[in-house]
Backbone bond lengths (Angstrom), bond angles and torsions (degrees), N, CA, C in turn:
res aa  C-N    CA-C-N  psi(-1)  N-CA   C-N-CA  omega(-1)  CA-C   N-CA-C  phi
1 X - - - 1.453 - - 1.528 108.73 -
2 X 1.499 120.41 103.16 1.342 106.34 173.24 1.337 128.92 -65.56
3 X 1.448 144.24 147.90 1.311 157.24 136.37 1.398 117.10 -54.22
4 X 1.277 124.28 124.09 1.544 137.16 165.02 1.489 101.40 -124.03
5 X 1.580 71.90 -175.05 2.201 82.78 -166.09 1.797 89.54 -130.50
6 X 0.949 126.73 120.58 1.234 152.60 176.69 1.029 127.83 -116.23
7 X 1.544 107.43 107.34 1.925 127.13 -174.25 2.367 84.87 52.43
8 X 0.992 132.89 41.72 1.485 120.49 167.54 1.637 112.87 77.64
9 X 1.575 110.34 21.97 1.773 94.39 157.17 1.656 79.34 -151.88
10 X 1.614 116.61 162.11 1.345 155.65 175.61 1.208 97.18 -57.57
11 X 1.370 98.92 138.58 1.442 120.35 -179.37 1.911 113.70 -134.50
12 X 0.737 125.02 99.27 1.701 124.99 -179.46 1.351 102.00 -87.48
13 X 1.225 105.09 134.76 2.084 121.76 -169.14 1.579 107.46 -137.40
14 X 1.216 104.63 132.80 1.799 101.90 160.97 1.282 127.56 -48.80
15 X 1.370 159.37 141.35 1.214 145.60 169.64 1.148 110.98 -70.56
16 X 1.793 100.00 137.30 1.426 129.13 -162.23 1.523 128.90 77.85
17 X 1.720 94.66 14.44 1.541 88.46 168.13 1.639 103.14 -79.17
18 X 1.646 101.68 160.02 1.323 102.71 152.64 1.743 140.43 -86.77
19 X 0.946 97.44 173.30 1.645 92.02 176.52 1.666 113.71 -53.30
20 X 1.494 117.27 -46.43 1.385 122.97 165.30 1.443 133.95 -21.99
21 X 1.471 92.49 -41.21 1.420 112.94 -139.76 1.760 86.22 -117.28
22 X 0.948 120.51 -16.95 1.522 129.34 179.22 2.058 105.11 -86.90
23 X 1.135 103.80 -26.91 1.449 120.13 169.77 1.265 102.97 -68.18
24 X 1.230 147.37 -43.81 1.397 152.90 -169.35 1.469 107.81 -92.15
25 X 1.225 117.20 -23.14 1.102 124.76 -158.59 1.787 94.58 -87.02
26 X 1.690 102.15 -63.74 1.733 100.72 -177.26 1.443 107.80 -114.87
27 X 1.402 128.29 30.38 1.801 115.93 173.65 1.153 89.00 -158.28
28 X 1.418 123.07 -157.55 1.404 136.16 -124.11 1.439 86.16 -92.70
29 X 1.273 124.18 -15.57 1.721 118.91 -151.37 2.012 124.30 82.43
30 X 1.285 92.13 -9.17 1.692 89.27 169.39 1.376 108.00 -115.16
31 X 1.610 110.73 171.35 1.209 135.10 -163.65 1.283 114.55 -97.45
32 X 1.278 128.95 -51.97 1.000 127.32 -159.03 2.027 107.06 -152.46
33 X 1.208 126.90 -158.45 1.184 142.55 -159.45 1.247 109.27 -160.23
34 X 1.624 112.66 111.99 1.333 124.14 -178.88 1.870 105.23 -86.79
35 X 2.004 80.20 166.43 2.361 74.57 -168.62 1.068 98.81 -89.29
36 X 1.389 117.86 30.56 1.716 109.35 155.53 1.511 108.32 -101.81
37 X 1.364 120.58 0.05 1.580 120.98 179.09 1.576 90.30 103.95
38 X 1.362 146.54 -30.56 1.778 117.66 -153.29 1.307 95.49 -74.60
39 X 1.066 119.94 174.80 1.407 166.31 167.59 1.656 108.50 -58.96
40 X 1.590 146.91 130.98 2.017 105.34 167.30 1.385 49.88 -138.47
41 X 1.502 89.12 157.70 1.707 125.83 128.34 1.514 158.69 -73.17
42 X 0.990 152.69 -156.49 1.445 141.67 129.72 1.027 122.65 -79.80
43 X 1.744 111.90 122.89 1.231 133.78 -167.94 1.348 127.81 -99.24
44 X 0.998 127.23 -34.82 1.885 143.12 -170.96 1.327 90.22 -121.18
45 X 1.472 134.32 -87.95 1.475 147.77 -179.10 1.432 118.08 103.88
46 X 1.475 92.36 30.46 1.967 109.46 -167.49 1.432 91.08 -119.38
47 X 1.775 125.35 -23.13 1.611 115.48 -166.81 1.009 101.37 124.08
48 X 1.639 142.90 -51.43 1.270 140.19 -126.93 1.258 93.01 -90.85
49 X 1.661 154.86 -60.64 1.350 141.82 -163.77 1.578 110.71 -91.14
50 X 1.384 119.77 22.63 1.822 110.03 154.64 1.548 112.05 52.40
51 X 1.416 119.80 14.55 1.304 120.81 -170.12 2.128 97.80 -92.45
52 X 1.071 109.01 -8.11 1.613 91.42 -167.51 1.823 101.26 -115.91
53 X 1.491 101.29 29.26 2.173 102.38 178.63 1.596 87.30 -55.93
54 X 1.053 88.65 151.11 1.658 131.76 -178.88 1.697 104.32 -155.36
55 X 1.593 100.18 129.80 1.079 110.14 155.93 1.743 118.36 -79.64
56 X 1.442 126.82 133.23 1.316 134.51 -146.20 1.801 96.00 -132.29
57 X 1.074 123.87 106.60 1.355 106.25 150.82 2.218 91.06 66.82
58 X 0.938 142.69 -0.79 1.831 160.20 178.35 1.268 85.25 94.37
59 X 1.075 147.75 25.94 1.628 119.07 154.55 1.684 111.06 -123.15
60 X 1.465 100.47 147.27 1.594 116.33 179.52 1.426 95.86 -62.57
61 X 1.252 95.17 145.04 1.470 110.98 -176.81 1.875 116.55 -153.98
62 X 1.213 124.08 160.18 1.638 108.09 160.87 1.417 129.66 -93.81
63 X 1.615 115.11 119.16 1.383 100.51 -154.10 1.809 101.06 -56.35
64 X 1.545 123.72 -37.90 1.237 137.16 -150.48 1.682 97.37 -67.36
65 X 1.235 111.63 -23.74 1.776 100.71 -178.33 1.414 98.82 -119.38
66 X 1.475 125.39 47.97 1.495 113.03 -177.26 1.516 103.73 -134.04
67 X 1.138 145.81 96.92 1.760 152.58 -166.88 1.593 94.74 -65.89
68 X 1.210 120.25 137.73 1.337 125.50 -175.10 1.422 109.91 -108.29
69 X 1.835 114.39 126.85 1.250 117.32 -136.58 1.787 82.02 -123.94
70 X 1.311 115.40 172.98 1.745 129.02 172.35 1.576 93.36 -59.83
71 X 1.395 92.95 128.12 1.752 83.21 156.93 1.466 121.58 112.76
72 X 1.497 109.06 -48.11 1.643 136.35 163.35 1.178 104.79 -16.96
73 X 1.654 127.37 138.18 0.920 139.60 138.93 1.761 118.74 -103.91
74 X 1.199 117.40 125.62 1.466 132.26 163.43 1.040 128.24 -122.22
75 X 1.365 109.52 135.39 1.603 113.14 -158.97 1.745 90.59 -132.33
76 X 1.134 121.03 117.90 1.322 127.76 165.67 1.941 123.26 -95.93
77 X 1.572 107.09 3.84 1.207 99.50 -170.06 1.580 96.54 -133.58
78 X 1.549 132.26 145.71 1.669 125.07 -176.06 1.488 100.19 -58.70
């Protein structure tokens, strides 16, 4: 079961969750922060609406196509 670090505390996941699904799992369930201030989530979870970027390890990434590995850092907030 890998461990990640999410928004700065540990997260333990079944193998083969995704990053998506690891958001729901230990935080609010959203991805990111729109520049109006809300909150979004993951929306489709195939890629196509860009609603679940996560910064990964410092790079943008999609949480919905990203398998969450030992070690990971994710940061969902600037």
């Amino acid at each position: 079961m890998p461990e990640l670090i999410l928004d700065g505390r540990p997260l333990r996941v079944p193998d083969g969750t995704s990053v998506a699904a690891a958001l729901a799992l230990g935080g609010d369930g959203c991805a990111r922060t729109s520049v109006s201030g809300q909150r979004r989530a993951p929306l489709c979870g195939m890629g196509i609406c860009q609603e679940c970027r996560v910064n990964i390890d410092g790079r943008r990434r999609l949480a919905c196509q990203t398998l969450c590995r030992d070690g990971m850092h994710v940061e969902t907030r600037p």
